[in-house]
N, C-alpha and C positions, 0 to 999 in steps of 0.2 A: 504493500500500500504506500500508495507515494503522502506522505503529510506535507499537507501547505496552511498556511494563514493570507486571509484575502480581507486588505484594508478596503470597507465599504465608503465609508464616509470621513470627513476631515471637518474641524471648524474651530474657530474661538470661542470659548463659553466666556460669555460676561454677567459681574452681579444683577442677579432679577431685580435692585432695587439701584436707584441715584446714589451714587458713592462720594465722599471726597475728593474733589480732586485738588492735590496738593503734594509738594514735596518733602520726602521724610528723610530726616538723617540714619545714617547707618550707627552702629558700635565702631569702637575702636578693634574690638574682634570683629564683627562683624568684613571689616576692610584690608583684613590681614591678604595677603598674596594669594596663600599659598590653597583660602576658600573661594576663589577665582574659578568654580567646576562645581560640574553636576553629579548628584549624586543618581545611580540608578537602580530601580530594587523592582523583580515581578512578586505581588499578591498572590496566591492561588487559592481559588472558592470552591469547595466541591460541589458544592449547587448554588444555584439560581434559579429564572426564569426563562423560558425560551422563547424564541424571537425577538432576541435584542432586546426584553424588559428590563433586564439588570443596567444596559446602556442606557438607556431612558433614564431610571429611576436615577442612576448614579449621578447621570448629566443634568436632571433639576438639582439634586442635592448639592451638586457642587456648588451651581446658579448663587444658591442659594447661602451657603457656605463663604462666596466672595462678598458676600455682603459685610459681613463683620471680619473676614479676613481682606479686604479691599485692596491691600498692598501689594497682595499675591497676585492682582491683576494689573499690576503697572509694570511699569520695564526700569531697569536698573543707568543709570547716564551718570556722566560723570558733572562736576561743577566748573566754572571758570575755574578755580584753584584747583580742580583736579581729584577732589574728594567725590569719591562714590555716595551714590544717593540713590531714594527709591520715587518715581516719579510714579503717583498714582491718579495714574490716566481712565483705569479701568477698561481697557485693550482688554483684558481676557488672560485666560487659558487652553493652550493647544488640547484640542479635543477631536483624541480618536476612534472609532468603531471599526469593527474586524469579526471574524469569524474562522475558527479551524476547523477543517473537514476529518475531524476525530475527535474522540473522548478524551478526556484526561487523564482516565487509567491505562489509556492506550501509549501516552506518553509518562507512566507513571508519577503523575502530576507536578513534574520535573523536579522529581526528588534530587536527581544529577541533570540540570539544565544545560550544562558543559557540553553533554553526553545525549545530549535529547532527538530524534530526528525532528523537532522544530526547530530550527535555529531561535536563541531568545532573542536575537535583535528585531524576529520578525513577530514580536510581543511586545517591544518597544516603540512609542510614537515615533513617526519617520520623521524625518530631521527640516524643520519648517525653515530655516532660516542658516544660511553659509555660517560656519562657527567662529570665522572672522568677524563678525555682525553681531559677536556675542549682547552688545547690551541693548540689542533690540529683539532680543531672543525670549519668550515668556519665563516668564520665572517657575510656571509649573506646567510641566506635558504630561499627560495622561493618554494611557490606550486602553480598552476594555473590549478584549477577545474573548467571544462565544464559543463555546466547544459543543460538541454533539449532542453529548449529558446530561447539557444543563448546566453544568461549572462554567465559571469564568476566569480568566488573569488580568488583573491591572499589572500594566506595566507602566512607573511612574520614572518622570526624571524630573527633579527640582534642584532646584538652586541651590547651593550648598552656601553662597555669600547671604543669602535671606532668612535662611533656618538651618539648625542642626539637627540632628538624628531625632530628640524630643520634640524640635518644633514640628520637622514634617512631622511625625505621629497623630500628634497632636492634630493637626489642622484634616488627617485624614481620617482622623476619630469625627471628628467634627461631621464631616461629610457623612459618613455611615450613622449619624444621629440624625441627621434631616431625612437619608434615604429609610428609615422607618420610620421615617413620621413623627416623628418630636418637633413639638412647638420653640422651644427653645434650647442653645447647646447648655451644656453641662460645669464648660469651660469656657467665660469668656474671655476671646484673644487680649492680651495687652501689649501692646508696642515696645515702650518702655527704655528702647534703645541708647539714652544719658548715661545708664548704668556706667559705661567706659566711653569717654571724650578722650579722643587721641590729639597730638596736634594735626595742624591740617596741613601738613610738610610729611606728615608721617609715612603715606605712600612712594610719593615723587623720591624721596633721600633715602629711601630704603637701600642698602649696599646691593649693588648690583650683581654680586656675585649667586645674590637669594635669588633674583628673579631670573635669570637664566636658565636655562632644562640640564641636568644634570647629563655629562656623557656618557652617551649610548654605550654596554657594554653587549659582550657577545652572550651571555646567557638569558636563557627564558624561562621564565619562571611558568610552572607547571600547577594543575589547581588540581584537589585533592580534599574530599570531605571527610572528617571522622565524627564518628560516633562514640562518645563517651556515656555510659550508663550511670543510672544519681547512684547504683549501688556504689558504682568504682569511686566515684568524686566522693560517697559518702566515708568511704573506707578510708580516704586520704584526710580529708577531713579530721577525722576521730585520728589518726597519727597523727596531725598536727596538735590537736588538743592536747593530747596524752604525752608530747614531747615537750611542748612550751607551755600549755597551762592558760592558751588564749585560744579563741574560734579564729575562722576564714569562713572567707566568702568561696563561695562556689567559682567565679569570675578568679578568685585568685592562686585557685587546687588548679583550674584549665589552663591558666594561663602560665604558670608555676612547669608545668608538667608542658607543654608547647613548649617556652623557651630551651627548657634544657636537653627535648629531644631532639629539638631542630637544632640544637648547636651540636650535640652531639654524633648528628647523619653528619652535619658539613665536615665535621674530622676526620670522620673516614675517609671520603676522598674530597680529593680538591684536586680543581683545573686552575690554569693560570686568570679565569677571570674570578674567580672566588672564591679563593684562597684566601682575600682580605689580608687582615691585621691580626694580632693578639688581643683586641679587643673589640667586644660585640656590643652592643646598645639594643634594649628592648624598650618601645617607645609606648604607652596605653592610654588612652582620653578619658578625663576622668570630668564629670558634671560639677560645676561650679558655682551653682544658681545658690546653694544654701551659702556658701563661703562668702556673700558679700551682706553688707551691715547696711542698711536692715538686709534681709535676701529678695530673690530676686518675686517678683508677687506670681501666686498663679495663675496660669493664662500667655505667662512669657512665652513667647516663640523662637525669638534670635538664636546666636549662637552663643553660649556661654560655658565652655569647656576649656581645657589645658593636657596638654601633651605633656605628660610623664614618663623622665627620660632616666633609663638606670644601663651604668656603664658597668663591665665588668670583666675580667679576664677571660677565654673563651675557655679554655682547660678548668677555671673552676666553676664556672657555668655546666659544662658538660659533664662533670665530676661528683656535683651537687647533688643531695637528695631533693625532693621535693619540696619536705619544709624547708630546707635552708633556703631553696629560691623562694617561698611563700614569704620569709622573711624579708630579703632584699625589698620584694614588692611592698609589702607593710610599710618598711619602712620607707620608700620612697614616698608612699601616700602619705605619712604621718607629716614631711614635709610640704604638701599639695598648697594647705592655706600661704604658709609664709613663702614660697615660690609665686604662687597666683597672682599675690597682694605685690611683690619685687616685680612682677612682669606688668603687672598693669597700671603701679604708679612710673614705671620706668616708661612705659608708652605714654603714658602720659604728658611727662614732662619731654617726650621726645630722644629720650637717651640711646635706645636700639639703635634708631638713626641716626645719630650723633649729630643731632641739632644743635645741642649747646659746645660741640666739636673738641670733648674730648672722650670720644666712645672707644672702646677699646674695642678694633676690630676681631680680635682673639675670642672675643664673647660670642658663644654661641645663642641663638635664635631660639628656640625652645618648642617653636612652629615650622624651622626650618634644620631639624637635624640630617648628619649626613646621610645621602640618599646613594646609600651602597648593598651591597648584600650581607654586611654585617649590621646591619638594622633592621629591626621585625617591629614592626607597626600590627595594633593586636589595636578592636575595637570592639566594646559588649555593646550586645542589641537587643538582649532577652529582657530589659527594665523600658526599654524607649516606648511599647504603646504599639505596634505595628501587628504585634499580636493578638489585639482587641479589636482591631478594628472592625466591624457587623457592619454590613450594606443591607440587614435582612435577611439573609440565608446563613449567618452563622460567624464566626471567625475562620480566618484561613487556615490551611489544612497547611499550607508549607511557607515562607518568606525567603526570598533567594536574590541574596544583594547580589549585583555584578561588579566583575574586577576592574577597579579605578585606574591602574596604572600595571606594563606589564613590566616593568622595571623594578616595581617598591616591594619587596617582601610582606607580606598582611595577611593575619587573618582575622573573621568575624565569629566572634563568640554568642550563636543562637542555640535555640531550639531545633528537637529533633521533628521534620516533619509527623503530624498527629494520624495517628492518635498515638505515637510511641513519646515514651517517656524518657527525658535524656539530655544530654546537651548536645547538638552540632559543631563542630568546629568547623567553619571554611577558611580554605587558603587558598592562600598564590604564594607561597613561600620559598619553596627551592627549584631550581633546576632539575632536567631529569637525575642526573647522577646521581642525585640525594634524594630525591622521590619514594623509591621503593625504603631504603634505608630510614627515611623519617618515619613514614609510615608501617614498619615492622617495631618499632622504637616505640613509637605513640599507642601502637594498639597492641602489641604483644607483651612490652616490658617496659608499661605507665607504672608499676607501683615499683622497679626496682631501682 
């Protein structure tokens, strides 16, 4: 059977009601470089309605949705000084319909989308606008593919400079509260953006070394799902208790247990592109909204996280038990406040960029660590909301971020598609050579 998907219709959905129009400032996170990109993630529904109901219902509720999210239908510009800005015009968002000529258990509901005879890009809104032209680009694309069954996929790409992981969520929680019918949302949006005032120099003077693309190397990183069971996480757990006398998080047994196995595949072998250094960096984004005085209110949508960056000898990374790496991690978070609060009075006064000119170019970026194969970027998804989401026929049965970059080491720390019990781990983390070796490592000998 040949599987295809066939985009019926295209358009811009605009708020059902008169919106403000006006311009909004950004965060000083918010304008960082490096959130200059889209994030892309497919939904999948195991049911719905057939003929297109679920696109209907979806595309009022959106309608509907941009009315108090307004911003989300404006387009991003810059200012005579150069400072990003959200212009809320109320243009819309790209809104797609589609249809696959099969069921979803035919593709087994892209438990491995990598691996699918659907290609996921052909689940992803088609590309409305030349990606040179980015800030006339909508800030949120949506597609909504019909399958045979009765299930659906949203396939979403949104702005990563507008919302982070919580805010999408959030805003597509929202949607799924108007497509069943609710009079009011649950959560109303707040802007709130003041929170961090950067100067307005802070882009332009940024060291140009940050904003350039990092050189292409000759390895390709390879994507690879694990499934870790809550028994294993739980067993690791209770040895951490039992050895130091304090709990862990789940996020930090997986993540604990990921660092040390992927450093330890990359020793076995190495080729001349990565081979690296004697030292590895494990980078994790941690939510920040509670760390600011007062915090941040409910309803926030922007972006407000920090990249937590822990350096360490690669031999004693690989060498490590589990707790000992759970500790590194602790401890690096124990520092999260007094880093946060350093990085964002330092933006403030413009110091990263060394406006008041004497920045120590030595200082590293915190947003922009080095983009090599000795740094593994690791981000949790199982708290952001993406799993709640109900359009009416239920929450989704699987979430399947796709891979941002095929150069950056990364994985996502989710759920196992349902109804199974468990944590998912996705990567793009090593090359082939270390592929089979991580993966023997991770799932054979996690507790040794």
């Amino acid at each position: 059977m040949d599987f295809s998907v066939v985009r019926s219709s295209h358009s811009l959905v605009k708020p059902c009601e008169k919106t403000p129009t006006t311009t909004l400032e950004l965060s000083g996170m918010d304008k960082v470089a490096v959130l200059r990109c889209n994030a892309r993630t497919l939904h999948v529904y195991k049911q719905g309605l057939s003929h297109g109901a679920a696109s209907v219902a979806i595309r009022e509720a959106l309608s509907r949705a941009l009315v108090a999210y307004y911003p989300l239908a404006g387009r991003l510009k810059e200012s005579c000084q150069g400072e990003l800005q959200v212009e809320c015009s109320g243009e819309g968002v790209w809104f797609v319909e589609a249809s696959a000529n099969c069921t979803l258990g035919a593709v087994d509901y892209l438990d491995d989308a990598y691996a699918s005879p659907i290609s996921y890009l052909d689940l992803l809104p088609n590309q409305l606008i030349p990606p040179e032209e980015a800030n006339d680009q909508p800030l949120i694309q949506m597609q909504v593919t019909g399958f045979a069954c009765g299930g659906f996929v949203i396939g979403m790409i949104f702005s990563h400079t507008i919302c982070d992981g919580l805010g999408s969520a959030q805003f597509l929680n929202a949607v799924g509260e108007f497509a069943r019918g609710l009079d009011k949302l649950s959560v109303i949006p707040v802007w709130c953006r003041d929170f961090f005032i950067s100067s307005q120099y802070s882009q332009p003077n940024h060291p140009i070394t940050h904003l350039l693309p990092p050189p292409i190397p000759n390895y390709r990183l390879e994507q690879a799902n694990v499934d870790i069971s809550m028994d294993q996480i739980d067993k690791l757990k209770h040895e951490f208790q039992h050895s130091t006398g304090r709990r862990c998080s789940t996020f930090e047994i997986v993540a604990a247990a990921f660092w040390r196995c992927r450093t330890r595949a990359i020793l076995t072998t190495s080729s001349a592109d990565t081979a690296g250094g004697q030292l590895v960096k494990f980078v994790f984004f941690a939510n920040c909204r509670q760390l600011l005085n007062p915090p941040l209110p409910k309803g926030f949508y922007g972006n407000c996280f920090f990249p937590v960056t822990i350096t360490a000898p690669k031999e004693s990374v690989a060498t490590a038990s589990v707790v000992e790496v759970v500790k590194l991690i602790q401890e690096a978070k124990a520092e999260l406040p007094k880093e946060f609060d350093k990085y964002r009075n330092s933006r403030i006064k413009g110091d990263l960029e060394g406006q008041l000119g004497d920045h120590d170019h030595d200082q590293e970026d915190p947003f922009f660590p080095p983009m090599s194969y000795d740094t593994l970027f690791v981000s949790e998804w199982g708290r952001l909301g993406f799993n709640d989401v109900d359009f009416g026929w239920g929450p989704p049965v699987n979430i399947v971020p796709i891979q941002g970059s095929p150069i950056i080491p990364a994985a996502i720390v989710g759920w196992q598609p349902a109804p199974n019990k468990g944590i998912r781990l996705m990567t793009w983390c090593v090359e082939e050579a270390h592929r089979q070796p991580f993966l023997a490592l991770i799932t054979q000998r996690l507790f040794l």
